[in-house]
N, C-alpha and C positions, 0 to 999 in steps of 0.2 A: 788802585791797582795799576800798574807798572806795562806797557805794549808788552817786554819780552813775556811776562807771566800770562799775558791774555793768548798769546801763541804758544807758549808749553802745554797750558790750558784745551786748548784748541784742540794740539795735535793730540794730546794724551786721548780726549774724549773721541778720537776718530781712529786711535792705533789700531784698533783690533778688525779694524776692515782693511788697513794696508792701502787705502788712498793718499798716504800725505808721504811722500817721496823720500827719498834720504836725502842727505846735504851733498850739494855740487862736489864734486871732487871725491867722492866715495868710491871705493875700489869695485875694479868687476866683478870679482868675487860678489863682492855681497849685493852691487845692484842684481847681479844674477839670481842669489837668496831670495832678494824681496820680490824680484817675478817671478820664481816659485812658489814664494807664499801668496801672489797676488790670482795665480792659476788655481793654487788648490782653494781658494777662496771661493770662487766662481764652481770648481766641480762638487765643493763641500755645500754650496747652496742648490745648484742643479737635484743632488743626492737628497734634499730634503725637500726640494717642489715635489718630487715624483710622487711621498710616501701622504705627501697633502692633498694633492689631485687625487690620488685611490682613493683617501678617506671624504674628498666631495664625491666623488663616484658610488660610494658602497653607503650613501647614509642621504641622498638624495631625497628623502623625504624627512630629514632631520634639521629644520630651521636653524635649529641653534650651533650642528656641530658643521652645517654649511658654511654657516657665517661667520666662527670663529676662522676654518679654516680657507675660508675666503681674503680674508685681512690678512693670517699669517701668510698665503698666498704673494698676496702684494706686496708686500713686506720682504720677503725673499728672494723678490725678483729683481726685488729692486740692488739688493747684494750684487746678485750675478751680474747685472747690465752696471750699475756705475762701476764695481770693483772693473770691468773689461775696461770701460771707457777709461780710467784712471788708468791701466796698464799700458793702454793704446797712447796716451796722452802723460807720461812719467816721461819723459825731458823737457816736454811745456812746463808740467808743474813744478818742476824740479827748477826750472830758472825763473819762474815768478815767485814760488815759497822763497829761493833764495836771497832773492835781492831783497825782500820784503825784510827778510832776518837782517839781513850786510845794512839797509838804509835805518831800518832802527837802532841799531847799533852805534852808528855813525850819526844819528839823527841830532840834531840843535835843541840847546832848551825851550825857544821857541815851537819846533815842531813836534816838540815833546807834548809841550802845552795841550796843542791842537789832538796830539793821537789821544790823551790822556781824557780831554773833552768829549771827543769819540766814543771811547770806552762808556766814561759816566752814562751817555745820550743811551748806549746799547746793551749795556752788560745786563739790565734787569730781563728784556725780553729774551735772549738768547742765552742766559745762565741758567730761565726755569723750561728755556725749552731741550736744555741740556741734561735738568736735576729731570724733568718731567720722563726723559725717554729711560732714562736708566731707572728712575725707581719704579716705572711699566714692567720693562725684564724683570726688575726683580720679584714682582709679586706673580709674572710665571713661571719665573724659578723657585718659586716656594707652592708653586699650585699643588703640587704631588704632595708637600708634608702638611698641607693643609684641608685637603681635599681627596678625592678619593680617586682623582686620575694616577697613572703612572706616570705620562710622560707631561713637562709644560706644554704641549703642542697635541694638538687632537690631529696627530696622524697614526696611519693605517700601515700597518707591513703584511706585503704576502707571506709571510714564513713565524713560527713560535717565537717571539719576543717574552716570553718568561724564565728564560734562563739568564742566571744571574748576570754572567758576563756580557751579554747580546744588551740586557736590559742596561748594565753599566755606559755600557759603549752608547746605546741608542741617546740615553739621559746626554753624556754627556756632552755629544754631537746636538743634541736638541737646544741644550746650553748655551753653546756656542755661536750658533746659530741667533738666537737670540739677542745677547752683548749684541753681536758684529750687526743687529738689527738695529741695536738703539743707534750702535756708533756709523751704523749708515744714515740715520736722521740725522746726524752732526755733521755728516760733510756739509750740507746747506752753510749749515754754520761755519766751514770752515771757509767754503768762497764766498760770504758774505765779509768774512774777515779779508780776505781780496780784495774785495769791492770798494767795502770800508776805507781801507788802506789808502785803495786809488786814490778818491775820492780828498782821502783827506790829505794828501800830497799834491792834487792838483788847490787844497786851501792854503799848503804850503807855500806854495810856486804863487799865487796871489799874491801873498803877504811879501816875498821876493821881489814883486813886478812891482811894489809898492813904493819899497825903497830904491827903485831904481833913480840915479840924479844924471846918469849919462849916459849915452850909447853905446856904450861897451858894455853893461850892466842890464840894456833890455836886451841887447844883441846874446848876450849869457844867458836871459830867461827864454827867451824864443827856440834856445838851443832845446831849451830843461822842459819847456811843453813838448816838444817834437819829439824825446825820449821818452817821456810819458805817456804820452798819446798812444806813444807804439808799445807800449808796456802795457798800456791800458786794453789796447788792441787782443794783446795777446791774456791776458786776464780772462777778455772775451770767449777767445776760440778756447781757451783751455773749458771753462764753464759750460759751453754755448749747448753740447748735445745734452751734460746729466741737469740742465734746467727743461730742455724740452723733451728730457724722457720724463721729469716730475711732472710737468705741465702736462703729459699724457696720463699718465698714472692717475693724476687728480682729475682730469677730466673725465678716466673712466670707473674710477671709486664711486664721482658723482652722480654719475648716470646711474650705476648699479644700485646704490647705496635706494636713490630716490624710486628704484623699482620694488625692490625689497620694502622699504617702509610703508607702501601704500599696498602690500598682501597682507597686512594685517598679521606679523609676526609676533612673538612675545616681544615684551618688551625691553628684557634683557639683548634684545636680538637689534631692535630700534638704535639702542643705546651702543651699543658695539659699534653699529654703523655711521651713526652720526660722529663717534670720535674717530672714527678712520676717516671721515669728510674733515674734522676740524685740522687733522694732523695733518693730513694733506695740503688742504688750504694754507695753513700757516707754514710749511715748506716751502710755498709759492710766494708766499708775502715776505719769506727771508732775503729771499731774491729777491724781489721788488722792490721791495724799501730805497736796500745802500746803491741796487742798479741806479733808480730815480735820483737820488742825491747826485752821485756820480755823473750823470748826465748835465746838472745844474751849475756842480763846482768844475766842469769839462769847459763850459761856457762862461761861468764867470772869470777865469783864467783871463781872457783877453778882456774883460770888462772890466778887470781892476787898474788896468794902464789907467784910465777916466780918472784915477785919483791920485796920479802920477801931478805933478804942479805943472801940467805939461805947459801953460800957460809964460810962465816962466823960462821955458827952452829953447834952442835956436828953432829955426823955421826948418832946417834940414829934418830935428830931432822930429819935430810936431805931426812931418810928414810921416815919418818911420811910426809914430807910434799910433796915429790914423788909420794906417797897416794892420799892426796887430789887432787894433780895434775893430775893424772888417773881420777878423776871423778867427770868430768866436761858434764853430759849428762843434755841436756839444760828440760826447760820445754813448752812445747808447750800445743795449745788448738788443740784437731781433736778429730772427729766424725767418727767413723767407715765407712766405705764404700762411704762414704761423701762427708767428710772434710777430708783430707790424714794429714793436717798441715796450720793450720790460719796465715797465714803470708804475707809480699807485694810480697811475690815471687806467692804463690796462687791466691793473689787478680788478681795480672795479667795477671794469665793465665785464672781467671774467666772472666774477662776484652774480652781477645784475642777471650774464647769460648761465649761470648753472641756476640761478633762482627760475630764468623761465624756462630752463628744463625741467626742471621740478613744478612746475603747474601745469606743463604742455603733458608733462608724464601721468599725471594725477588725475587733469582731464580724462586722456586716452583711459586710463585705468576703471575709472569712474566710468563711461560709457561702455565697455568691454562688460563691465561689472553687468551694467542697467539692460544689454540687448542678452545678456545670458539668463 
């Protein structure tokens, strides 16, 4: 598989949420378009929390149609808040998607190799966590002809939704809703495709420092990290809030998820929750993965001078590339007070601390139980 196809790919599976920006140079016109479609995005999912909040409201003592509409809750919101954030943040992404397109395009056989090697390393986990969200929609979207609900969604309207057009309308805004749910799980995927990218251009920029034989040639690569760095930088801040609004969402699915399972719900009910934890978690770990790499090939950057024949160069050269080899400070993604550092060493101690909220909660739970 081919980098431009793994980016058609990408964006295809994310279009219907309108996060992935148009191409630099696009007329007002229609950047204008797409922050219209990016607004009614946001007021098209506000319109469908309302009528899911009524139906946890009016069914409070219904385990089951809580918990369904709990999930599609989360799920929803998460529409509204990354679609904003992606609106807020459409000229960051628009000049990181775009160089990302313009350097593959222009990219070396050599650095072909490397993205190519990338792809093979990542395409099985994030092609089924791609086939995974969409064939989810679709067995909601078939819940009505299979089943005896009307709508995919167990929400509530204050008004007669039996009339044929209301009920047209309702389905199909339910629908929609839906898709733009799977294809909001895909943005993960889409800035891990970022990350990745970075990542594998600062193995590029190695392999460069490599063949360096002069100093005119490191003096070139020094230039090519410092553009990077700040490319990388900006990767960052474009990412930096729809990672630490997942990293919220997953922490408070976790908490809920692990209150619900120890009142002794059906088990249909168990099982809902625990894949709203898995989904979660592994949106976290999309990010974490290619961040942690990214962090490694940020620093190995200045450590591949070391295989420069530096030995071999004048003493002026030797001192210059002593230089680069002092500074080697990686790049990482972290959120103040947070996120300390986005990495698999972080992921698993978030991993470790949702596990001992889940015994601290089961405890409490279990004693509640025992003094009543």
């Amino acid at each position: 598989m081919t980098p431009e196809k793994v980016i058609y790919i990408t964006w295809l599976s994310v279009a219907l949420c309108f996060s992935w920006p148009l191409p630099v140079g696009s007329s007002r016109n229609k950047v204008f378009g797409f922050k219209i479609l990016q607004v009614a995005t946001v007021i098209s999912a506000i319109m469908m929390l309302l009528p899911l909040m009524y139906s946890i409201y009016l069914h409070l003592d219904d385990m089951v149609i809580v918990s369904k509409s709990f999930s599609a809750v989360t799920s929803v919101s998460q529409i509204a808040v990354h679609t904003f954030i992606c609106f807020i943040k459409h000229d960051s992404f628009q000049r990181v998607i775009g160089e990302m397109v313009t350097y593959v395009k222009e990219a070396q056989q050599y650095e072909r190799e490397i993205f190519c090697k990338y792809i093979a390393k990542c395409s099985i986990l994030y092609g089924s966590c791609m086939l995974f969200a969409y064939v989810t929609v679709t067995t909601f979207l078939l819940g009505p002809v299979i089943l005896s609900t009307s709508f995919p969604l167990d929400a509530e309207y204050p008004f007669n939704v039996n009339y044929t057009p209301v009920n047209a309308i309702i389905y199909l805004h339910q629908s929609l809703v839906c898709c733009q749910c799977a294809a909001n799980i895909c943005l993960c995927i889409s800035g891990a495709l970022l990350l990745w990218f970075t990542a594998a251009r600062f193995e590029c920029l190695a392999v460069e420092f490599k063949k360096s034989s002069n100093i005119d040639m490191v003096i070139t690569c020094v230039k090519k990290q410092l553009l990077l760095r700040r490319y990388a930088n900006e990767v960052i801040n474009s990412f930096r809030f729809l990672i630490l609004y997942t990293t919220i969402v997953t922490t408070f699915t976790i908490t809920l998820s692990c209150i619900i399972v120890f009142m002794n719900p059906p088990l249909i009910v168990k099982m809902q929750f625990m894949a709203a934890c898995l989904t979660v978690l592994t949106e976290v770990y999309m990010y974490a993965w290619p961040a942690d790499h990214m962090k490694d090939m940020s620093a190995n950057v200045s450590q591949s001078v070391y295989d420069i024949a530096w030995y071999e160069q004048t003493l002026e050269m030797q001192k210059d590339l002593l230089n680069v080899l002092v500074y080697k400070k990686p790049v990482i993604i972290s959120i103040t007070y947070l996120v300390p550092e986005l990495s698999l060493r972080y992921y698993c101690s978030y991993l470790s601390n949702a596990f001992s909220i889940f015994t601290s909660l089961r405890i409490l739970l279990s004693v509640n139980n025992s003094a009543q």
